[in-house]
N, C-alpha and C positions, 0 to 999 in steps of 0.2 A: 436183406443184408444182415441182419442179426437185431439183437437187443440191443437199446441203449443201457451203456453201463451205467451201472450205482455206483455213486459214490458215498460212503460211508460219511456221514459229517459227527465232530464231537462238540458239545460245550462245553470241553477242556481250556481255558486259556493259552495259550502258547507263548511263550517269553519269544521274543524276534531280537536280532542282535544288530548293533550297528554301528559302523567307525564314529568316532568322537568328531560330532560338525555342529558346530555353534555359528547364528543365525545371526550372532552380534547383539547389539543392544534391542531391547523390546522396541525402540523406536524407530528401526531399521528405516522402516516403512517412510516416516516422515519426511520430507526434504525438509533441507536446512533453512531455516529463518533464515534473511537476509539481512542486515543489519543498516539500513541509511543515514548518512548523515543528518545531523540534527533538523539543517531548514529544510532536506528535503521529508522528511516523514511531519513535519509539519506544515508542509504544501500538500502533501498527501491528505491528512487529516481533515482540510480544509475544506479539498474537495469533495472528501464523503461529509464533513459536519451540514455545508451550507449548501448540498444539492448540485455541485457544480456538475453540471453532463452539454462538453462539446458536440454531442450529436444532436442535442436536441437545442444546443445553443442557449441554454440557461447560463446565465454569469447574475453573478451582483452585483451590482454597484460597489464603483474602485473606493468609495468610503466605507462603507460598510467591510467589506477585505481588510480596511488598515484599522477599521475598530478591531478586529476579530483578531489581526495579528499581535498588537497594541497590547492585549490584554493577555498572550503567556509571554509566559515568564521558560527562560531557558535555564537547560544545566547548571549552567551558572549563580542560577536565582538573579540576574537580570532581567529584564523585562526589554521586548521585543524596539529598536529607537523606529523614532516616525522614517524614516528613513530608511533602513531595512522593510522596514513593514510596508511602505509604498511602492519597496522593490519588490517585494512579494506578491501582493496585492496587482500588481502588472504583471507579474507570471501567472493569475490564477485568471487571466482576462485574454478574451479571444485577437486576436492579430489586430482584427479589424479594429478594435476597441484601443488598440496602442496607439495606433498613428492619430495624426490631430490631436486638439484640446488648444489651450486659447496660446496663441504666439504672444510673445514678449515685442512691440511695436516700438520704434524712438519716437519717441513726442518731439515736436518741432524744436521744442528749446533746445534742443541738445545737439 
């Protein structure tokens, strides 16, 4: 069939030209931080500080949860009441671990 042609090559640089297209900020790439509410990114927190993992059914003890909550302090510079902290402390505990716990009984006298 013939010769393969040559192609001449240079090690000229060559300036290439091209419409003005901006990629936006360097951090295109990133998606956006989500931003949570206060108690929840401190129920979050919780669960990566003290190991919590549903799959494997690890929990702490519901005191231990309300020491842990007890101890920050919010936005505010308040500090977490037993009470909140006990509501929490139940959200960071498996289903099963809600139900029961000691009932409140009338004693005869009353």
């Amino acid at each position: 069939m013939g010769r393969p042609s040559r192609h001449r090559t240079s090690k000229q640089p060559v300036a290439l030209k091209a419409e003005a297209y901006a990629l936006g900020s360097p951090e295109f790439t990133r998606p956006k931080a989500k931003e949570y509410p206060e108690f929840i990114s401190i129920l979050l927190r919780a669960v990566e500080d003290l190991g919590i993992d549903a799959s494997a059914g690890v929990y702490p003890k519901k005191d231990e949860l309300v020491r842990y909550f007890r101890d920050h302090r919010l936005s505010n510079g308040a500090f977490i009441s037993r009470n909140m902290a006990e509501a929490l402390a139940t959200c960071c505990r498996s289903v099963e671990a809600m139900v029961g716990g000691n009932r409140h009984r009338k004693s005869e006298g009353r």
